[in-house]
N, C-alpha and C positions, 0 to 999 in steps of 0.2 A: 390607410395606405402605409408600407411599409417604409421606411427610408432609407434611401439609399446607401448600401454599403453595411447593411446588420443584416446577420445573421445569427442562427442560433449556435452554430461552431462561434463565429466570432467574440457573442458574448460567452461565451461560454469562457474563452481566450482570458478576455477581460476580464471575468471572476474568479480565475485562478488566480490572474496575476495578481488580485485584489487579497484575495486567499491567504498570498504567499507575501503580502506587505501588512495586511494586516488583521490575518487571522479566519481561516472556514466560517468561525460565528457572526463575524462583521460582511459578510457577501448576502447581499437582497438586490431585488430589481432595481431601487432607486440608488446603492450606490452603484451599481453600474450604469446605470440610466446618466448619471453624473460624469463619466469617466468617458461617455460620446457627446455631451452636452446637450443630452435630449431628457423630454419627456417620458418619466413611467410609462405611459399610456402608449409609445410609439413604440416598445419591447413587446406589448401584446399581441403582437402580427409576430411575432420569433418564440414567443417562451409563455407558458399561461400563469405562471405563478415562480416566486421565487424558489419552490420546492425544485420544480424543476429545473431552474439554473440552477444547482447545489446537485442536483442531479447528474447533469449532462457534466459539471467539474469533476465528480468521483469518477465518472467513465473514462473522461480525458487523461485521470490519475492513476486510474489502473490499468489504461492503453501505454501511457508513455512508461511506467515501471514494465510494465511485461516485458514492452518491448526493449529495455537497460535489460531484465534478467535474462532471455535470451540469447541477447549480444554477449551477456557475461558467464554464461552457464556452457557454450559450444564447446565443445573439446575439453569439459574439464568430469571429473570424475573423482568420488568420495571427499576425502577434507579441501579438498581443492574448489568443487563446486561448491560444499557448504559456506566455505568462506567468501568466494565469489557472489554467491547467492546473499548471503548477510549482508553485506555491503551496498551490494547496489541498495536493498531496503532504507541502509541507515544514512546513506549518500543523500539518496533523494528526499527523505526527509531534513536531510540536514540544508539540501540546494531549495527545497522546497515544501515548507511546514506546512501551508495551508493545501497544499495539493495533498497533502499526505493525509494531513488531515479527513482531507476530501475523499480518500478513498477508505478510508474507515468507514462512511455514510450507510446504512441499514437499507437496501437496494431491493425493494417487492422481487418475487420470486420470478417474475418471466422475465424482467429486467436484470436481474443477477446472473441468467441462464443464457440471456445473451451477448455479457460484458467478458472483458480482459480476463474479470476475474477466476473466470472456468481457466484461462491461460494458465494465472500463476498457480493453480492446486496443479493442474497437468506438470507442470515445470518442476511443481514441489512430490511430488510423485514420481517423476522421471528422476530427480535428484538423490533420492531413496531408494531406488534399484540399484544403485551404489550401494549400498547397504543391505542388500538380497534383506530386505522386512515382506512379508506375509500379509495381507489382510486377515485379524483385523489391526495390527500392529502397526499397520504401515498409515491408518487414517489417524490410530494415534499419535503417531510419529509427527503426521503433517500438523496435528492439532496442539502439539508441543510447541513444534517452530516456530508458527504462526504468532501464540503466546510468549515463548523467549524474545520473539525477533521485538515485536510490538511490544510488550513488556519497557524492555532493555531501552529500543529508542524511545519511547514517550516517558520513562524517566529521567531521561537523560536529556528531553529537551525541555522537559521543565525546570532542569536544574538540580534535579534532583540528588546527582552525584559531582557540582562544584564544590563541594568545600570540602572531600577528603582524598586523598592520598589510596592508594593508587591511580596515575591517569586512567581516563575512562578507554581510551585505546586500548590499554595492558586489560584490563577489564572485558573487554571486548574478544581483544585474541586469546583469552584464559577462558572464554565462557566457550566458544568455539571450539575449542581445544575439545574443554567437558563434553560439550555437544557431540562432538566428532567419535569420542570413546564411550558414549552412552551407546551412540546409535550402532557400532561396531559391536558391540555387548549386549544388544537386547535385553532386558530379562525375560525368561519365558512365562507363559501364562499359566496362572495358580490353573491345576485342572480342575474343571467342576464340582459344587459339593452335589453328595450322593445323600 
């Protein structure tokens, strides 16, 4: 019998927030089973396995970022969205590591095809027509991003850049910058060897 007041959004809830105190790797059925003060076994009527809470957390991680980058991307166009776009990324990892975390998660292919995350490539795509890129320039373009964005913030929340000089903000808006004028300047594609 299910108990009252769980659900599978709710836990879900709970394993983010658990995520975001103390880490995507520390989130399994029993510690959230902990955090309603129930039994393992009473989550099995909501969720079958801890994979799947860890699951249904990356969805929720890449619903609530889409739904920042959209708010953040309306009306803006070239270094304006890029930099809007960068931000909400580094934002939400910084408001919320293990959600972020959580949306890095390795998502099976019809599960991937019906999350957020189709959002953010569309988002990152729309954001690049600012930039008139071509396919197939324009997917590596997105496949840059993706790499600088994530790159940049999972060094920098591990630490990686506290102990030198420049702050990591100056670092941030200098890399943006670069960013901004790569994508303005394309390089063209070597032409085929013959």
């Amino acid at each position: 019998m299910a108990r009252a007041g769980l659900t599978a959004e709710r836990l879900a809830r709970a394993g983010a927030e658990l995520a975001d105190e103390a880490g995507f790797d520390q989130v399994t059925l029993s510690a959230v089973a902990r955090r309603f003060d129930v039994k393992v076994a009473s989550l099995y009527s909501h969720l079958a396995s801890s994979q799947e809470l860890k699951t249904r957390i990356a969805l929720l991680a890449l619903e609530e970022m889409a739904d920042r980058v959209a708010a953040a991307l309306a009306g803006r166009a070239g270094k304006d969205a890029l930099t809007a776009f960068a931000d909400v990324y580094r934002d939400y990892a910084r408001e919320h590591p293990g959600r972020y975390a959580a949306a890095q998660l390795r998502l099976d292919a019809e599960t991937a095809a019906a999350s957020a995350g189709v959002r953010h490539a569309q988002m990152t795509r729309a954001l690049l027509r600012g930039y008139d890129l071509a396919e197939p320039d324009q997917t590596h373009a997105v496949r840059m991003l993706g790499s600088v964005f994530h790159g940049y913030i999972s060094l920098e929340m591990g630490g990686g850049f506290s102990h030198s000089a420049p702050d990591t903000q100056e670092t941030w808006s200098r890399m943006l910058d670069a960013l901004d004028a790569l994508l303005r300047n394309w390089p063209a594609a070597d032409p085929p060897a013959s």
